[in-house]
N, C-alpha and C positions, 0 to 999 in steps of 0.2 A: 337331277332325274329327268329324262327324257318324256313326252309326254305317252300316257297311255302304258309308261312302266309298271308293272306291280310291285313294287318293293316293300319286304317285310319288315316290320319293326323291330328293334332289339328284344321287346318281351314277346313277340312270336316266335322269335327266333329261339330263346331260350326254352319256351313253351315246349314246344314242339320237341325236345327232347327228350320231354319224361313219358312214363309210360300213360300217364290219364289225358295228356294232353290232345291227340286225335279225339277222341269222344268229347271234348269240349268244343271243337271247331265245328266249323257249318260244313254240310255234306255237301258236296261237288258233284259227286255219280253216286248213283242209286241202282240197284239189280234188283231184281224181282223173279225169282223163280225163271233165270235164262235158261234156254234149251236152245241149244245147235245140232239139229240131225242132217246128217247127207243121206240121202237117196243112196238104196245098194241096185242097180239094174241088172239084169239076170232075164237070159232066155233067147230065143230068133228077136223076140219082136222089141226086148230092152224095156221090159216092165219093171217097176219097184216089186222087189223080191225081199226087203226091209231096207233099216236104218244104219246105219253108225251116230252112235248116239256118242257125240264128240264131248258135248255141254251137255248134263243132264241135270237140270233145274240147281242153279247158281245163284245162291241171295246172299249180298253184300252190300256195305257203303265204304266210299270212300271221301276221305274227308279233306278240307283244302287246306295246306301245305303240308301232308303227311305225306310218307312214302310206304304204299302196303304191298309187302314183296309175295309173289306167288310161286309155292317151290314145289315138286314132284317128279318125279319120272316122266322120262320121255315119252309120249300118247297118252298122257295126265288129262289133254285137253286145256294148260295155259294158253298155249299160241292161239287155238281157235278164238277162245276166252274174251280175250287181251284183243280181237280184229272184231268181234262181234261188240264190246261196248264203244271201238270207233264205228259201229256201222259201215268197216267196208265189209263185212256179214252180214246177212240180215237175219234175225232170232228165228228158229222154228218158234220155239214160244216165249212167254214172258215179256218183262217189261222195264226196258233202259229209260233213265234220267237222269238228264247231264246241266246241270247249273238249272234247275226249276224246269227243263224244256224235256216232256216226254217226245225224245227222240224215235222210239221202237220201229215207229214206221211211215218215218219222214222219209217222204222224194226226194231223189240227188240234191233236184232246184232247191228243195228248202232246208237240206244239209249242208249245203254250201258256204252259206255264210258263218255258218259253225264249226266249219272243218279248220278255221283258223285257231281256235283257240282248243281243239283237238291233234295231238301230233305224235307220231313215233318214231322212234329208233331203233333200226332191224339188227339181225343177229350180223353178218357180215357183211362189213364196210367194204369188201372187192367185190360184191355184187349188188350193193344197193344203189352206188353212185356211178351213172352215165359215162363210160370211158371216153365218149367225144366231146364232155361239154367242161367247159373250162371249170376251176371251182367258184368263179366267181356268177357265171352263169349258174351254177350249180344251187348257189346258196339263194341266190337273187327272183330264181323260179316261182315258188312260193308265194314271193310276194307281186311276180307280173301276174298269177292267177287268180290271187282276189283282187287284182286290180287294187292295190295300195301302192302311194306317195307316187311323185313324180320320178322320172328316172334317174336325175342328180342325188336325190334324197333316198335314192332304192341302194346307188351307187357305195352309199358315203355305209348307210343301217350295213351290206356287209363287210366292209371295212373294220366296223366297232365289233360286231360279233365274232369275227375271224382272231380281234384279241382278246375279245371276253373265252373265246376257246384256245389259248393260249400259243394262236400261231401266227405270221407276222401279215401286215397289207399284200405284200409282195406275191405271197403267194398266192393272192385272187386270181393268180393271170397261168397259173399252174393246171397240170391235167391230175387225175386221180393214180394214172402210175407213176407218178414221180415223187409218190409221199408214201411212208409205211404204212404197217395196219394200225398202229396205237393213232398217227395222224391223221388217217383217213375217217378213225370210227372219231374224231375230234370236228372234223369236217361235215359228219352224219348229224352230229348235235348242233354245229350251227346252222342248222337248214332245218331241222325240226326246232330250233328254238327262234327264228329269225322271224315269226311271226308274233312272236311272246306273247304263246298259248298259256292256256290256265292248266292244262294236263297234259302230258307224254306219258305213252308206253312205249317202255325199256324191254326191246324183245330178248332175252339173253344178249346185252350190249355185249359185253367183255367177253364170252368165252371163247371167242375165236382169237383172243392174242395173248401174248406171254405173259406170265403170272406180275412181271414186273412193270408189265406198263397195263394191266389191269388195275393195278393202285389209283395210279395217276390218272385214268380215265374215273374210277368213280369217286374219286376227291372232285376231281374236275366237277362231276355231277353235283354232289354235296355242295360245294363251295353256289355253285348257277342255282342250284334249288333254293337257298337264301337270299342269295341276291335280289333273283326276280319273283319269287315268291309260285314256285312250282310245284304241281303237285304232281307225282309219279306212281304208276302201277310197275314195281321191277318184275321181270317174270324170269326167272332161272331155277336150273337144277340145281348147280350147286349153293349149298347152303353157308356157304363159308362167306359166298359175296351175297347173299342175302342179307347174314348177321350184320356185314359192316356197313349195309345201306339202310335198311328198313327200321320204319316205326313198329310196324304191326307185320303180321306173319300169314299168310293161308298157306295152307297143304294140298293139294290138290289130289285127287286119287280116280282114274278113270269116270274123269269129267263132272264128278264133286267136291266140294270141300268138305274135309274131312274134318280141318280144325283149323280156327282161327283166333288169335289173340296178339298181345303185346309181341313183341321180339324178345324181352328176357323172360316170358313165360313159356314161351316154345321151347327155349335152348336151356334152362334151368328145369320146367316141372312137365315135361309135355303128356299129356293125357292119351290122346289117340295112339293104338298098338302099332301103325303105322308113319306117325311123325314120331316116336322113341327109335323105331328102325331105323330110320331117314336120319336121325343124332347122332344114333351109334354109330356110323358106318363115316362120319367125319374124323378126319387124322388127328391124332391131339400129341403137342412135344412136351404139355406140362407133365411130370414122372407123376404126380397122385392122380391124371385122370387116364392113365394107361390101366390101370383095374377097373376099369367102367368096362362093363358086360357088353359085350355084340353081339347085335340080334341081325340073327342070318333068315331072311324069307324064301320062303323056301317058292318055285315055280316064277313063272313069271306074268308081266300084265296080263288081264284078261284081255280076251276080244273086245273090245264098246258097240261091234256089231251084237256079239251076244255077249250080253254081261250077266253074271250069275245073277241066281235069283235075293233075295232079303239085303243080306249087307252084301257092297260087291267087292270086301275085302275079305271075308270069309276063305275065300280059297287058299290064302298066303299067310291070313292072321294066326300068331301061336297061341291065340287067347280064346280061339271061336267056340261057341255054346251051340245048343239045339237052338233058341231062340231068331240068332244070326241067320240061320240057309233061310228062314221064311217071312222074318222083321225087317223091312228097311229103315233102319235106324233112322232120324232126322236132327236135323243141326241144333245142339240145343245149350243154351247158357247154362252152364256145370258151374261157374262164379262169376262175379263180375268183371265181364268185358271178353272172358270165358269161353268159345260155343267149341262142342265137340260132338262129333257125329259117331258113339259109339251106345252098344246097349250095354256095356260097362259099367255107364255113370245115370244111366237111366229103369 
């Protein structure tokens, strides 16, 4: 073991599989009531005219070596999400903690030193990687910016990564159009992992490539996440590479969570009218779960500029009461480990 590795032990390893195991492990990130708004400008003079309310108070943990995947439609508000607990967002409100360190409203200078063990991986590998800089440049970046190891020892760290991501030395000396997309988003991960941070977010990694070497890239991940003892936020739509990644599950629904728990609680008993929709609506080739009912929502996302009044699922929900247009429902433990945001269960 190299020094400064994290490597997890055989009973983390196994730990970490079942469904009590995140709630036993120490929290890494902590949320507190996030909010991300953008300025809407409007008029001659380009005054705030409102908000888009992207993040509208988001309270989570995330736990270390778990992976808690966040799944919703598109304008859901993960992407924001998912850049605002790296702080390359800054919160309109609320309050990030990342390994003991209230980050919320750390200066660059004093983000800095943290941003190594903070890292991502973008939705597509043909535009997140420099077409002029070699990949060994490429992967080696990183570590000329925190000023770590001398240049022989910078030289050698991407060399080992380059096979811990399953591609050979040789290709250090390569440009980014000279490799596919499964290899290129292979090359995203050893440059987010070449610093061997304590967290990655996974921006929609896979969805930009063919169903067959989406395997292979989140094996790859699964396999590196034990290894080095990683802890990940996945953030995608589809829930099918949700299922095969995640510990725990959140829902995301114009810019709340709507429900979160285990992974076989989501996809076996899911509570919120909106994550059963989000279930339904996954292909199934087993012949007994082709009679499982589809729930069709009727309209589409709201605005997050203007979002309906009480629950902001109300407009689409087939379940909605009088209560819904005027109650904003709050996130609430239904059983243990449990939390759903519906007046359903409350």
């Amino acid at each position: 073991m190299k020094k400064g590795e994290r490597m997890m032990t055989k009973l983390e390893k196994v730990s970490r599989r079942t469904d009590l195991a995140p709630y036993q492990q120490e929290v890494l990130i902590q949320a507190n009531n996030v909010k991300k708004y953008f300025p809407i400008k409007g008029g001659i003079l380009k005054r705030t005219i409102g908000h888009l309310k992207a993040v509208d108070g988001v309270s989570l943990q995330i736990h270390k070596g778990e992976t808690l995947g966040i799944v919703g439609e598109s304008g859901s508000g993960k992407t924001t999400f998912g850049r605002v607990l790296l702080r390359l967002l800054k919160p309109t409100d609320g309050q990030i903690v990342f390994n003991g360190v209230d980050i919320t409203n750390l200066s660059n200078s004093r983000l800095q030193p943290l941003r190594k063990d903070m890292q991502i991986i973008f939705q597509d590998p043909f535009a997140s990687l420099n077409p002029r800089m070699s990949i060994e440049e490429l992967i080696e970046e990183p570590l000329i910016i925190q000023k770590l190891l001398p240049k022989n020892e910078r030289k050698q760290q991407v060399v080992e990564m380059l096979e811990k991501v399953g591609l050979r030395s040789s290709d250090r000396m390569k440009y980014p159009h000279e490799f596919s997309g499964g290899q290129r988003q292979r090359i995203s991960i050893a440059r987010a992992l070449i610093l061997n941070p304590m967290f990655v977010i996974c921006d929609e990694p896979v969805s930009a490539l063919d169903v067959s070497i989406q395997s292979q890239v989140l094996n790859l991940m699964k396999d590196l996440q034990d290894d080095l003892g990683l802890t990940f936020l996945f953030i995608s739509h589809d829930l099918s590479v949700i299922k095969h990644i995640s510990d725990r599950v959140a829902v995301m629904y114009l810019g709340r969570i709507v429900e979160i728990t285990t992974k076989r609680k989501i996809y076996e008993t899911p509570l919120h009218p909106y994550t059963q929709a989000l279930i339904s609506a996954i292909p199934v080739i087993d012949e007994d779960e082709r009679t499982r009912e589809k729930i069709i929502l009727k309209g589409d996302l709201p605005n997050p500029a203007d979002p309906p009044s009480g629950c902001p699922f109300r407009t689409r929900c087939p379940l909605v009461h009088d209560r819904c247009e005027n109650e904003r429902p709050e996130l609430t433990e239904i059983e243990p480990n449990h939390f759903v945001s519906c007046h359903l269960y409350t």
